[in-house]
Backbone as a ProteinNet text record, in pm:
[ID]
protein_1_A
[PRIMARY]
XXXXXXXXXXXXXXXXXXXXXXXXXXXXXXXXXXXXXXXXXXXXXXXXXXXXXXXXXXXXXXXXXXXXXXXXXXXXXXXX
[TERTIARY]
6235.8	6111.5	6030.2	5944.9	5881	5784.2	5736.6	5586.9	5475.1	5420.6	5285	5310.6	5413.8	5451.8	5457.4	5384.8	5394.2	5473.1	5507.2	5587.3	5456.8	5521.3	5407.8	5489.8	5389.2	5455	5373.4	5444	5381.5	5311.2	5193.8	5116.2	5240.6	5293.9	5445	5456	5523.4	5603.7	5566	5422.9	5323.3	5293	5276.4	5232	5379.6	5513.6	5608.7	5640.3	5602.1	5587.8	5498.7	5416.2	5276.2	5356.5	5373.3	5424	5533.7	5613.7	5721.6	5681.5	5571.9	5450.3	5379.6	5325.2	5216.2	5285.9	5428.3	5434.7	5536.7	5646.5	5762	5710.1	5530.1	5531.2	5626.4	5655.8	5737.4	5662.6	5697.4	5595.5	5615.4	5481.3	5434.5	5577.6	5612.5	5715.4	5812.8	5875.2	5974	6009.1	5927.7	5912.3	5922	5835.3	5802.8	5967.8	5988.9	6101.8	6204.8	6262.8	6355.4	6363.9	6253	6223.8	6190.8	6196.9	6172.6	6008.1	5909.2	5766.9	5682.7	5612.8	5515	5442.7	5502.1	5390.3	5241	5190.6	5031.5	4964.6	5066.9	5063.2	5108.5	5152	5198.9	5082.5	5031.3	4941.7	4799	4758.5	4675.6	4686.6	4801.4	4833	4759.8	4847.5	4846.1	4681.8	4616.4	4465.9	4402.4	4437.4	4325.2	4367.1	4487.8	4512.4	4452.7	4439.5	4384.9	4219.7	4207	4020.6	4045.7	4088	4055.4	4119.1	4209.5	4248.8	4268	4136.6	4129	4153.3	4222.8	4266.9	4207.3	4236.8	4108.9	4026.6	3919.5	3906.2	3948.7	4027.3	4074.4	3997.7	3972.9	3897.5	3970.6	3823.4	3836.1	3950.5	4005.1	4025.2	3938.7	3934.3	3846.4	3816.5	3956.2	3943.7	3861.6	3887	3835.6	3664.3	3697	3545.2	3421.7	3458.5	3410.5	3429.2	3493.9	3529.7	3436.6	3432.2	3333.6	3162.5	3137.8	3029.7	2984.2	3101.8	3082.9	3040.7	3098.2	3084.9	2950.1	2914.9	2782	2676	2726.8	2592	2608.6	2695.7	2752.3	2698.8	2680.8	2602.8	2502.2	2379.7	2256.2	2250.1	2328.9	2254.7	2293.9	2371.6	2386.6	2256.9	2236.1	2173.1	2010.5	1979.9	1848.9	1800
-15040.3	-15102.7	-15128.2	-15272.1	-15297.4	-15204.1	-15188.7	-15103.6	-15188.9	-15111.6	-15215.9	-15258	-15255.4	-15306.4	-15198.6	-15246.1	-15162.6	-15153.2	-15096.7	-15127	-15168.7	-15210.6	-15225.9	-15159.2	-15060	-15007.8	-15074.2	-15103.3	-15178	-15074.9	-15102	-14980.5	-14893.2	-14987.1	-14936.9	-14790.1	-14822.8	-14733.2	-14643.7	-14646.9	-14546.6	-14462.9	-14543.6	-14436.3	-14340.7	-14394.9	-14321.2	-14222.5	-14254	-14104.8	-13999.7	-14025.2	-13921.7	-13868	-13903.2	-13862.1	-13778.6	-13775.5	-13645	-13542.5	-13540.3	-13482.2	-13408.1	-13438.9	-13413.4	-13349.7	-13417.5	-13358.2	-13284.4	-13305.6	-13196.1	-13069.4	-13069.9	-12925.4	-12979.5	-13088	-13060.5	-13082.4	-13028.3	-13031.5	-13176.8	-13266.2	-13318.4	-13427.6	-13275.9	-13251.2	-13295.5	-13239.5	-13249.7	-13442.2	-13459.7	-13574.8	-13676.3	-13701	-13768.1	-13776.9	-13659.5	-13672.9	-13718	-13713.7	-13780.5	-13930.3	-13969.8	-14093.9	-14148.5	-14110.1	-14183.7	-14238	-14190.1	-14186.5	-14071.7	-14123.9	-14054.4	-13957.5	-13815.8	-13675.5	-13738.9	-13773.9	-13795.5	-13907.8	-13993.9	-14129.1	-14072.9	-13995.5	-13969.3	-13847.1	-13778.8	-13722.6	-13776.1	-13882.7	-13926.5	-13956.8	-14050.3	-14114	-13986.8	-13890.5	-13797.6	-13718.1	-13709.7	-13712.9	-13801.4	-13915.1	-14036.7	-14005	-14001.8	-13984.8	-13843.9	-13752.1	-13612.3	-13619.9	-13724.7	-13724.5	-13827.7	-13922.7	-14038.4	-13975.9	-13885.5	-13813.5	-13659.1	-13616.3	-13460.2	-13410.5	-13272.3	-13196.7	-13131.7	-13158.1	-13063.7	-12942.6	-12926.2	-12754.5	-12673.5	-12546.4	-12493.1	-12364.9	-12401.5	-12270.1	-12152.1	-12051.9	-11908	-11848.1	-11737.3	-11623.1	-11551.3	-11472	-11400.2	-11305.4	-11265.5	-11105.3	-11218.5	-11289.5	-11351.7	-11403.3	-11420	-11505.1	-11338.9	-11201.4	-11145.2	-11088.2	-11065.9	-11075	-11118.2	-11254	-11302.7	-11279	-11245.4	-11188.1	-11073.4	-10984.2	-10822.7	-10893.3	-10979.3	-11017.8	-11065.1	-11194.5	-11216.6	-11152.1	-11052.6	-10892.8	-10835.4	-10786.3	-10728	-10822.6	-10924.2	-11035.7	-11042.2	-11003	-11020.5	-10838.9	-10765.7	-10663	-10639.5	-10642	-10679.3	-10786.6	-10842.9	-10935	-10925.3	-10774	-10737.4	-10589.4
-654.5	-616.5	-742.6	-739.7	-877.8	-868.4	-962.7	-1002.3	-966.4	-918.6	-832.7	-704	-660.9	-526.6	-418.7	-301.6	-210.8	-65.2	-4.8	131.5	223	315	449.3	559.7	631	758.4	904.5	1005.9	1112	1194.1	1229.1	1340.3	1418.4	1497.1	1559.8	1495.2	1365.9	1295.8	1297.2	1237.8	1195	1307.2	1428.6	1535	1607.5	1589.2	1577.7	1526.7	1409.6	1312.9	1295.6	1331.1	1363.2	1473.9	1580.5	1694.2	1624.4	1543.2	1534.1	1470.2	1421.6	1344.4	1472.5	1503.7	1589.4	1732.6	1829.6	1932	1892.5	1827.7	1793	1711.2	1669.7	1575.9	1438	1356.4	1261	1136.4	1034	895.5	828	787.2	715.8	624.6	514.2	409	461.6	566.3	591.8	651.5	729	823.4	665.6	648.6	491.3	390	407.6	293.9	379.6	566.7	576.7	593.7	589.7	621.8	483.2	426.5	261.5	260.7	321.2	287.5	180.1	146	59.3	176.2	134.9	201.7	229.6	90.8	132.2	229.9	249.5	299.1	432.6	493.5	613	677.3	585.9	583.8	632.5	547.5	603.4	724.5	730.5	893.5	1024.7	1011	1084.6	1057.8	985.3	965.8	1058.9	1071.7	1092.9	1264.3	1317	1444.2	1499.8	1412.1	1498.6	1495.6	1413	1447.2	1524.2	1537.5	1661	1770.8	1787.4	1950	1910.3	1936.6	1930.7	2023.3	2029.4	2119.9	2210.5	2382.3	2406.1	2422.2	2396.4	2426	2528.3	2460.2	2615.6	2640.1	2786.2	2849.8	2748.1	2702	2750.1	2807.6	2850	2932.4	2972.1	3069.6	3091.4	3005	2972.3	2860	2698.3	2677.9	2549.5	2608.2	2690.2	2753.8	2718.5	2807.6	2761.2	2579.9	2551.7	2392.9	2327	2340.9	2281.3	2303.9	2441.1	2481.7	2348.3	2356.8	2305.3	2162.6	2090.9	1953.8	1897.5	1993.6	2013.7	1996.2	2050	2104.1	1952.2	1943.4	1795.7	1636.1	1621.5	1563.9	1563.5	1694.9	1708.6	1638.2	1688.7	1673	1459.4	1418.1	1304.5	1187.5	1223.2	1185.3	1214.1	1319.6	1310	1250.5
[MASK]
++++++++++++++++++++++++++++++++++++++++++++++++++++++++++++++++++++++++++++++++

C-alpha cells in the first residue's frame, strides 16, 4: 500500500465488525489483527457504537439494592 493512502471501509463492514467485538465478548487485538485492521481504528469504531447504543441499566437485586442502602448510610455517616 502507497504511503498516504488509505482503505475505505463501508458502514456495512464496520457495523459487522463491532458486532464480533461487542456480541461475541472478543478483544479489540485480536478482531483487528485477523482481519488486517488497525487496533485503534477498530477501536474507535467500537467507541462510537457503545456511546450511540448504551447498555441498559440493570435492576438492583434485592441483596445489592439493600447493600447499597447500608453503604449510603456508611458515607453519610463518614463524611459527618
Amino acid at each position: 500500500m502507497a504511503k498516504g493512502s488509505r482503505r475505505k471501509f463501508s458502514p456495512q463492514f464496520k457495523a459487522e465488525v463491532v458486532q464480533l467485538v461487542v456480541q461475541n465478548e472478543r478483544q479489540i487485538i485480536d478482531v483487528a489483527r485477523e482481519l488486517q485492521i488497525n487496533a485503534g481504528t477498530l477501536g474507535h469504531w467500537v467507541a462510537k457504537y457503545r456511546m450511540e447504543n448504551p447498555e441498559p441499566v440493570k435492576d438492583l437485586s434485592p441483596a445489592d439494592q439493600v447493600r447499597l442502602v447500608e453503604l449510603e448510610e456508611e458515607v453519610r455517616r463518614l463524611l459527618n
